[in-house]
C-alpha positions as protocol buffer text, in pm:
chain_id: "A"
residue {
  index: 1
  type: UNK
  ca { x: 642 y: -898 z: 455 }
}
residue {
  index: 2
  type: UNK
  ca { x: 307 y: -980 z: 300 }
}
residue {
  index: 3
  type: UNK
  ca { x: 351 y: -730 z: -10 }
}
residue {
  index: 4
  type: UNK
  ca { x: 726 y: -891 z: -39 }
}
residue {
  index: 5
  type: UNK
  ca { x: 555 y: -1237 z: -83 }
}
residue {
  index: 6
  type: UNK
  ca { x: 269 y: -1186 z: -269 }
}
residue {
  index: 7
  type: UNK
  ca { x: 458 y: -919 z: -544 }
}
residue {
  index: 8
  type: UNK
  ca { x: 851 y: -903 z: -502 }
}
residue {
  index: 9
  type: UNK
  ca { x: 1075 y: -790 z: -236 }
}
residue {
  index: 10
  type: UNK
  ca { x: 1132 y: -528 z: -430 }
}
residue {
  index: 11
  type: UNK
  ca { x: 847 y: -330 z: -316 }
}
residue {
  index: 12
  type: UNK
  ca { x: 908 y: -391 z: 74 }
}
residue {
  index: 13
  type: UNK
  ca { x: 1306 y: -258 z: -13 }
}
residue {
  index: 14
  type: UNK
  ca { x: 1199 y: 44 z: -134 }
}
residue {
  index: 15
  type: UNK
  ca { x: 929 y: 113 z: 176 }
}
residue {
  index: 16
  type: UNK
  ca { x: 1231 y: 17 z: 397 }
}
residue {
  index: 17
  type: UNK
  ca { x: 1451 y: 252 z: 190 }
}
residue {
  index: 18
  type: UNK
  ca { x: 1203 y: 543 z: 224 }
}
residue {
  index: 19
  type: UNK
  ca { x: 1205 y: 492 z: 581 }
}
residue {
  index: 20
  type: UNK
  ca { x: 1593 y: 459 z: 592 }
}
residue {
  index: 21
  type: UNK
  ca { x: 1590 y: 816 z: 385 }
}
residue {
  index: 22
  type: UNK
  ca { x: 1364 y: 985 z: 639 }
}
residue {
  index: 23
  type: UNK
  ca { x: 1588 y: 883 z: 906 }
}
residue {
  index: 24
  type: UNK
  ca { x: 1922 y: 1037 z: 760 }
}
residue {
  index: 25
  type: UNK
  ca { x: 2071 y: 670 z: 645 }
}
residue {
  index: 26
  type: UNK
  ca { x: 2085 y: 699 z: 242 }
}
residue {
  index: 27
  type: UNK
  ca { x: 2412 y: 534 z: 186 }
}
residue {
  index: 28
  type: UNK
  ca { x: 2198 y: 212 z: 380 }
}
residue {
  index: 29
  type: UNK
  ca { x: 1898 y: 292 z: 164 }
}
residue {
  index: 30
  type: UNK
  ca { x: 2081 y: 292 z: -172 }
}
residue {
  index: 31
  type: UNK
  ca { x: 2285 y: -39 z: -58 }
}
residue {
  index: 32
  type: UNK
  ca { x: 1957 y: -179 z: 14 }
}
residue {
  index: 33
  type: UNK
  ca { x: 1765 y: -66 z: -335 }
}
residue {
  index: 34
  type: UNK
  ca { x: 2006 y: -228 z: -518 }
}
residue {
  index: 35
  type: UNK
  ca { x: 2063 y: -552 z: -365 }
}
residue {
  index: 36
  type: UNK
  ca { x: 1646 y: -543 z: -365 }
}
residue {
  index: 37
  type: UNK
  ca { x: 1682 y: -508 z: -760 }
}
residue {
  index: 38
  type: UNK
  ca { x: 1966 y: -765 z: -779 }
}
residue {
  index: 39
  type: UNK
  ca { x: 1809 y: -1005 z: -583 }
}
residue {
  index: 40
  type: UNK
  ca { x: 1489 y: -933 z: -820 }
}
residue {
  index: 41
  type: UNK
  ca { x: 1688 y: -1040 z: -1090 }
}
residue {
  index: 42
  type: UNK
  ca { x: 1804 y: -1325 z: -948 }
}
residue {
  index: 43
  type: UNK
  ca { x: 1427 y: -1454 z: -888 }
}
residue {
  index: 44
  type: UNK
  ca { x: 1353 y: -1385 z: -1205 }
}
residue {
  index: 45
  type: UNK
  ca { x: 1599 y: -1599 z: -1377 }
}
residue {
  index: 46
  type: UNK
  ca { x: 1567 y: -1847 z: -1161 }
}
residue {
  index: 47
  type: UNK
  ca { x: 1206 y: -1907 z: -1176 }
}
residue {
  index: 48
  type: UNK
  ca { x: 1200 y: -1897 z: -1547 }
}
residue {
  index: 49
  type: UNK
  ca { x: 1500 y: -2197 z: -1553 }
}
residue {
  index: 50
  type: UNK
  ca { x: 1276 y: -2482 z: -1556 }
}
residue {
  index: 51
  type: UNK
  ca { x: 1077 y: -2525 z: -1886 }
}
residue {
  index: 52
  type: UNK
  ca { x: 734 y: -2488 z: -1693 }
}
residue {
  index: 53
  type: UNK
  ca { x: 821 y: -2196 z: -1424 }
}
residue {
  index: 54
  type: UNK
  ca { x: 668 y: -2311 z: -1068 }
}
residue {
  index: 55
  type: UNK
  ca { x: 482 y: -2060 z: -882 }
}
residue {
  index: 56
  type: UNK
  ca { x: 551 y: -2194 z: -551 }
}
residue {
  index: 57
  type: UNK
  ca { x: 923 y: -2127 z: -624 }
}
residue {
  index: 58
  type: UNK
  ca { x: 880 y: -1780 z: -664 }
}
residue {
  index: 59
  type: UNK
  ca { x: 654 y: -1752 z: -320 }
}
residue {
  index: 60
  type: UNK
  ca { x: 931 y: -1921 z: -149 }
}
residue {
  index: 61
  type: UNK
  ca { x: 1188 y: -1711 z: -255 }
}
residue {
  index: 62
  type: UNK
  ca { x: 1034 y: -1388 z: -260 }
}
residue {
  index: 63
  type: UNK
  ca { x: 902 y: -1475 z: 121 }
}
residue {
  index: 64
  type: UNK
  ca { x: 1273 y: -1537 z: 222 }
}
residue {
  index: 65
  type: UNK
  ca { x: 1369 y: -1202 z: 85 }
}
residue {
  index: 66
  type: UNK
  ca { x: 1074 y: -1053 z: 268 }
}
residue {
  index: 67
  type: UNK
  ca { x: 1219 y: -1285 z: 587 }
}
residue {
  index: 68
  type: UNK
  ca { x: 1561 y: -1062 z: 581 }
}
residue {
  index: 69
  type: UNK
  ca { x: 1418 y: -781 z: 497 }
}
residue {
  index: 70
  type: UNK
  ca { x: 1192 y: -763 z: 793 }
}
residue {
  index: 71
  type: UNK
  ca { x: 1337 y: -940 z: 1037 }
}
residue {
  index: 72
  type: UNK
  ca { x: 1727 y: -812 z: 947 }
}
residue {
  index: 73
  type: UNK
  ca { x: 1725 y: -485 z: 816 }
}
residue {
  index: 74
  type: UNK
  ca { x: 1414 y: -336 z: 970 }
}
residue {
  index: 75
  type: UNK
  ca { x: 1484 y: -463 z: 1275 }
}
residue {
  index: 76
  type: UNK
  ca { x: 1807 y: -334 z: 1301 }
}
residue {
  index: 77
  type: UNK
  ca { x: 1728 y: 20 z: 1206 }
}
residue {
  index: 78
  type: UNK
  ca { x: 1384 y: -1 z: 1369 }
}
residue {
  index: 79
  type: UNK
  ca { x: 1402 y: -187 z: 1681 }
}
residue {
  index: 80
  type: UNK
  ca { x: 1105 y: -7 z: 1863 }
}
residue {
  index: 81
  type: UNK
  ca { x: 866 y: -8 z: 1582 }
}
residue {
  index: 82
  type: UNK
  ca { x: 592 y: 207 z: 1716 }
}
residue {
  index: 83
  type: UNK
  ca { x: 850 y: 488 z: 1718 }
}
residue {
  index: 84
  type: UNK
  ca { x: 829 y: 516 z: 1378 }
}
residue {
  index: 85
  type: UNK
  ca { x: 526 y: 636 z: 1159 }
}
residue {
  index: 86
  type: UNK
  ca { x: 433 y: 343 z: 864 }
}
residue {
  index: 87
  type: UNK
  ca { x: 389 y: 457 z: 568 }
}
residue {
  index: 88
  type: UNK
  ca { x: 143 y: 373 z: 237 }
}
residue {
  index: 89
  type: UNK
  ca { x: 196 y: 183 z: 18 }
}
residue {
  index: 90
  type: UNK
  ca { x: 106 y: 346 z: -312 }
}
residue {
  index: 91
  type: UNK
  ca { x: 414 y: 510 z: -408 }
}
residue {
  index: 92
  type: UNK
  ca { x: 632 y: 205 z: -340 }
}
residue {
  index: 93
  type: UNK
  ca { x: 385 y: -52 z: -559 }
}
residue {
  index: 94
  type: UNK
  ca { x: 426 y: 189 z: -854 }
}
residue {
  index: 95
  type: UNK
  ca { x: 821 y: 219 z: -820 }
}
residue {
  index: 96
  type: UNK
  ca { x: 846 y: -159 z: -800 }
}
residue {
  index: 97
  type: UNK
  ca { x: 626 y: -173 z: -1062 }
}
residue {
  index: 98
  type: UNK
  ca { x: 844 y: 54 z: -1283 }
}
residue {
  index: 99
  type: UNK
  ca { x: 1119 y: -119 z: -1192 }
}
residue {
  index: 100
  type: UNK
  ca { x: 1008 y: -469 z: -1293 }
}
residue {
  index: 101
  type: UNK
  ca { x: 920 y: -366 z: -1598 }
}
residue {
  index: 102
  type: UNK
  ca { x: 1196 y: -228 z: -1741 }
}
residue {
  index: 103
  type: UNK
  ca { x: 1349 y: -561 z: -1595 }
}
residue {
  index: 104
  type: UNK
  ca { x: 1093 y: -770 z: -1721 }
}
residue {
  index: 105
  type: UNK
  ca { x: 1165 y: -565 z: -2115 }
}
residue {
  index: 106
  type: UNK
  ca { x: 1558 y: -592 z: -2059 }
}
residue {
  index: 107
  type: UNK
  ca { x: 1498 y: -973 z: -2062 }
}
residue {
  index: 108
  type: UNK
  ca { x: 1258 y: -994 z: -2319 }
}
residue {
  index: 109
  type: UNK
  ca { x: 1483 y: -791 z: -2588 }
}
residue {
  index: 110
  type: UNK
  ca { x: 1768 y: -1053 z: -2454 }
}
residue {
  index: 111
  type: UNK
  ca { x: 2006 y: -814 z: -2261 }
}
C-alpha cells in the first residue's frame, strides 16, 4: 500500500500479479497488470490537467488505487496472509519503472 502511494499503483499490481502467477491465477494477473497500467494512465493525465499539477492529487489517487488493490484484490486471493511468503521488492520497482517510462515518452512525443 505504502509503495502504491508514495510511487504508483503500478508497482503494488505487479507484486500482486507475481503473487497471483505463483499461485496458478495468470488470466487474474494479466487482468490486473493492465488495468494497473490503465489506471496509471489515467493518473497521469489527470494530474497534469490543471496548468500547475498538484501533488496532493496524485497521493490521493494513487493511495485509492493502493486502497483496492490491497484491500480488494489481495484480500480476495489472499485471505490468510501469513500463508503466503512476501516477496521483495526490487524486481517490481524496476518493472514499474520501465513501464512509466515508456508511458511517461509516449506522452511526451504526443501519442
Amino acid at each position: 500500500m505504502g509503495i502504491s502511494i508514495v510511487v504508483t499503483p503500478i508497482v503494488g499490481a505487479i507484486l500482486l500479479t507475481q503473487n497471483l502467477r505463483d499461485i496458478g491465477k495468470k488470466k487474474e494477473a494479466n487482468l490486473i497488470l493492465i488495468g494497473s497500467i490503465i489506471f496509471t494512465v489515467i493518473v497521469l493525465i489527470i494530474v497534469n490537467l490543471p496548468e500547475k499539477p498538484i501533488t496532493a492529487i496524485t497521493y490521493g489517487i494513487n493511495a485509492g488505487g493502493g486502497l483496492v488493490l490491497t484491500e480488494y484484490f489481495y484480500k480476495k486471493y489472499f485471505p490468510v496472509d501469513e500463508d503466503f511468503e512476501k516477496k521483495k521488492i526490487w524486481k517490481p520497482l524496476i518493472i514499474s519503472a520501465s513501464i512509466c517510462i515508456v508511458i511517461f515518452l509516449l506522452i511526451i512525443s504526443g501519442l
